[in-house]
N, C-alpha and C positions, 0 to 999 in steps of 0.2 A: 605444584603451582597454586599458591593463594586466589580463593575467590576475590573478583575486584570487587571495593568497595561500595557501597550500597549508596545511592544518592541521598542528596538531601533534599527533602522535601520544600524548603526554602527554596533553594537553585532552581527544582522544577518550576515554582509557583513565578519566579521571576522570568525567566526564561518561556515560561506560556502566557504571562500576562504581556511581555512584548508583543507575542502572536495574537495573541487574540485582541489588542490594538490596534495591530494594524489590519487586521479582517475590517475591524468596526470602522476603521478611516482614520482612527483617533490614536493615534502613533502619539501627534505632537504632544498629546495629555503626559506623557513619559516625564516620573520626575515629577509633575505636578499633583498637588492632594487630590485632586480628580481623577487621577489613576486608580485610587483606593478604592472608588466605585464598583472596580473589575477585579478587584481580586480576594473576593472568595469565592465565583466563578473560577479563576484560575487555580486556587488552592485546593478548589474538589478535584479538576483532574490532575492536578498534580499529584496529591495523594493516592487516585487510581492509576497514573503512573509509575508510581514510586510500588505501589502494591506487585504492578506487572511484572517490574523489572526483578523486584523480590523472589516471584515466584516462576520465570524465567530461570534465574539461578538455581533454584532448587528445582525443578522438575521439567524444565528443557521448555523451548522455545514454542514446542504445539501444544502441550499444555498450559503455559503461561499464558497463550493468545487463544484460547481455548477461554479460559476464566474471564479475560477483559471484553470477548465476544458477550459472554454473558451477562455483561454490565452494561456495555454498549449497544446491544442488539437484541431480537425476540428472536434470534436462530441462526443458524447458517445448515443450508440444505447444499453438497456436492454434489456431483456426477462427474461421469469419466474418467476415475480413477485409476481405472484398469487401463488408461493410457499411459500415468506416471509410471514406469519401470521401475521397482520395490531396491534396484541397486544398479549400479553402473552410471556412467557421468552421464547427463540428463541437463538441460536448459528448459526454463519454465520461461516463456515469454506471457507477461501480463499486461491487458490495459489498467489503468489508472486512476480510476474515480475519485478517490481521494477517501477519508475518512478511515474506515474499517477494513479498508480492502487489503491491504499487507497482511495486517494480523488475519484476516480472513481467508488469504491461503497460508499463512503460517498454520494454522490452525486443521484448514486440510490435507497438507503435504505433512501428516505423524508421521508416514511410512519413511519418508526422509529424514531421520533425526542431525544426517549430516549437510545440511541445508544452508548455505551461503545467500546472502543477499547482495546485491550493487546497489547500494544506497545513496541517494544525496547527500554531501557532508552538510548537516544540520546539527545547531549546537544543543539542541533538543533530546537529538537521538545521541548526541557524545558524552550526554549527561545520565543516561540510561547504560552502565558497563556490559551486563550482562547481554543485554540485546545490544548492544554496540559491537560484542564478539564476534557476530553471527555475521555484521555487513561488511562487505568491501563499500567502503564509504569513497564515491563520486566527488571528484575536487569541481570548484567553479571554473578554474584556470584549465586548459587546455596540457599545458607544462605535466599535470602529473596524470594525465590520464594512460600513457604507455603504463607506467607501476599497477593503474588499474585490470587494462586487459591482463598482464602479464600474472596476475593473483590470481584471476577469474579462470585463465587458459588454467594453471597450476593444479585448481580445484578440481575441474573439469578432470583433467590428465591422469587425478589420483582418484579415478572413479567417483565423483562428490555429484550432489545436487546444488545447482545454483537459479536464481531468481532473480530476473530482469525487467525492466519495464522500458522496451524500443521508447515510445512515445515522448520519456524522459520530462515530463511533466503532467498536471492533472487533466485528466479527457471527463469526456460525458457519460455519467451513467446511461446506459439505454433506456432503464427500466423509469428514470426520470425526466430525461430529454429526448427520449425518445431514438430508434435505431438508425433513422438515415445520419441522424445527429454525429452518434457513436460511430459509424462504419466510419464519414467521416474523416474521424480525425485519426484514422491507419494510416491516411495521406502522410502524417508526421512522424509514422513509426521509422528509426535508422533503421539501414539495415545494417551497421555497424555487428549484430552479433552473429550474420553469415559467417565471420571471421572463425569464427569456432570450429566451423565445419572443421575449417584447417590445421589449426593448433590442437585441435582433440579430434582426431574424425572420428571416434569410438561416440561421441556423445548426438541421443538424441534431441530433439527441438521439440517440444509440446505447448501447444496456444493452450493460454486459460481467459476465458472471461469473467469476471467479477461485474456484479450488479446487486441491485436492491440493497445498495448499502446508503446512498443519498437521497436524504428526505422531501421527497415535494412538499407535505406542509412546510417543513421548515425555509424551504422555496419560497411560497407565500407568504412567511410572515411581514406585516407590516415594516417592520425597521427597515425592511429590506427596501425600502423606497426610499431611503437616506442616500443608497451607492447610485452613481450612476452609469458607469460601465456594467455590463452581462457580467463581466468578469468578477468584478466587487463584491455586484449584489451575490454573485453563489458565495464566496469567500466568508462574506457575512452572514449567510445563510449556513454556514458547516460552519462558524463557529456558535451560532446556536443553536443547531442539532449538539455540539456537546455539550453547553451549558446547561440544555435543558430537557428535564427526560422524557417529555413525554414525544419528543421526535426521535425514541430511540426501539418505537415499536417495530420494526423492519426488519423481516427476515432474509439473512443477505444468500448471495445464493454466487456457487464457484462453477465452475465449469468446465471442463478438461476439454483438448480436443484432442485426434490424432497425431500422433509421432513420429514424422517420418525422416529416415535417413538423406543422408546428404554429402555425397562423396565430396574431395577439395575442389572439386572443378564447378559445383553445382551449384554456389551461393544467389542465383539469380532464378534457379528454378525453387530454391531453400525459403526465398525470399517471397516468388507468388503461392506458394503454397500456402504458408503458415499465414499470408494477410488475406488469403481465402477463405483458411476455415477461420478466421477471427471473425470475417464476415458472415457465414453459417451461423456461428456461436451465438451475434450479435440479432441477427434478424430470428433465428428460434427459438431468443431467449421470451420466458412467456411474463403472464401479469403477476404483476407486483405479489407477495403473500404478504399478512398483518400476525404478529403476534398480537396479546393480552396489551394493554395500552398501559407503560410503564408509570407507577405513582412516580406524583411531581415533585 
C-alpha cells in the first residue's frame, strides 16, 4: 500500500489562515488584501505542519507528536502510565483543552503504536494523510455517526487502543482557569462511550487529564480586549499562543488515571467512576511548571 501523499504547504497555509481569522473575528477580511497581514503567521505553522505530518509517516504518530511537542512546548512531564495496558483494547477518555493536548497524549501513549483517535472531521486535519490515518473522523450530522461507533466498537474488538474526548468540544485547562472551572465542565462529558462496555466488554476505560498546555499570558495579551464574549477572547488568545513563541514556554503535563472494568450491565456505575477520578485528576493537578523562555 502507497504512502499517502504528503500535503502542500500552500493548502495548509490556506486552510490555517481561514482559522486563524476567524479566532482574530476577522473572518470577513477573507479574500480581501488585508488577509495578507496573516499569513506568514499562517505559513509558519503550516510549515510545522506539513514538517509533522512528514514525520508522522516516517516514524509513527508518538514520535512525530513527540518532535512538534518540542517546537510547541518546553516539555511534557506523564504519570500513570502503568494504568495504560501495554496491549489489549483500552479506551483513553480525555479532557479537551485545546492546543497541544492531542499531540500531547499522542506522544505519551508510544506504548500504543496501535492508537486510533475520534476525531472532528476538520478540513485541517483531512489535509494532514498521514495523521488523517490514525482518526476515525466525527461527522457534524448526526446521519453518520452509527459508521462512527461501529469503526471505534471494530478497533476496540480487535484488541487496539482508542482516544476519545466525551466533552466533544474545547474545556478549561485547570492549570489556567483554574480546577472548579475544569471539574465543571464533566457536566458536558456524554456518556455516549459506556456503550463499549457492550460492544467490546474485554476493553478497559482509563481517564487522562491533560493540563499546562494553555497560556495565561497569552490569556492576557492585550488584543484580547478586541473579542467580547469569554469564548472569543480565549480563541484569540490560542491563536496567539501559536503565532508567537514566546507563549510556548509551558511544560504540558498528561495524567493517567485508574482503569476499571465494566461488565454490560454497568455503564452507570462506568459512568460515575471515570467522572470521579477526572475530578481527582483535576483538583491534584499541581502548579504550573515554566521551561527556558522560547526565542521570539
Amino acid at each position: 500500500m502507497s504512502a499517502p501523499a504528503s500535503p502542500s504547504v500552500e493548502t495548509l497555509t490556506e486552510l490555517n489562515l481561514v482559522d486563524l481569522l476567524d479566532s482574530v473575528g476577522l473572518l470577513r477580511l477573507r479574500g480581501t488584501p488585508l488577509h495578507r497581514l496573516f499569513r506568514p503567521a499562517a505559513r509558519r505553522f503550516a510549515r510545522t505542519a506539513h514538517e509533522f505530518d512528514t514525520r508522522v509517516g516516517e516514524h509513527g504518530l508518538a514520535q512525530g507528536s513527540a518532535w512538534l511537542m518540542s517546537r510547541m512546548t518546553a516539555g511534557i512531564v506523564t504519570s500513570g502510565l502503568e494504568h495504560v495496558p501495554p496491549q489489549g483494547p483500552v479506551l483513553i477518555l480525555a479532557n479537551h483543552p485545546g492546543m497541544t493536548d492531542t499531540v500531547a497524549l499522542f506522544t505519551s501513549l508510544a506504548s500504543r503504536p496501535d492508537l486510533r483517535v475520534i476525531a472532528a472531521d476538520r478540513p485541517f486535519l483531512r489535509a494532514l494523510p498521514n495523521v488523517a490515518r490514525q482518526l476515525i473522523f466525527l461527522p457534524d450530522e448526526e446521519a453518520g455517526r452509527l459508521a462512527v461507533l461501529r469503526a471505534a466498537a471494530r478497533h476496540l474488538q480487535d484488541g487496539g487502543a482508542l482516544l476519545t474526548f466525551p466533552a466533544g468540544e474545547i474545556e478549561p485547562d485547570p492549570a489556567t482557569f483554574g480546577a472548579q472551572r475544569a471539574a465543571a465542565s464533566l457536566c458536558n462529558w456524554s456518556s455516549s462511550y459506556t456503550l463499549f462496555a457492550r460492544l467490546a466488554p474485554r476493553t478497559r476505560f482509563v481517564p487522562a487529564l491533560v493540563s499546562h498546555v494553555i497560556s495565561p499570558d497569552a490569556q492576557r495579551h492585550p488584543l484580547t480586549l478586541l473579542r467580547r464574549s469569554a469564548r472569543n477572547k480565549e480563541k484569540l488568545a490560542a491563536a496567539l499562543q501559536v503565532a508567537l513563541p514566546r507563549y510556548r514556554d509551558l511544560v504540558a503535563r498528561v495524567t493517567f488515571g485508574q482503569s476499571p472494568m465494566a461488565g454490560p450491565d454497568g455503564r452507570l456505575a462506568l459512568d460515575a467512576s471515570i467522572a470521579g477520578q477526572m475530578r481527582q485528576l483535576i483538583f491534584a493537578d499541581g502548579p504550573a511548571q515554566r521551561g527556558p523562555r522560547p526565542h521570539r
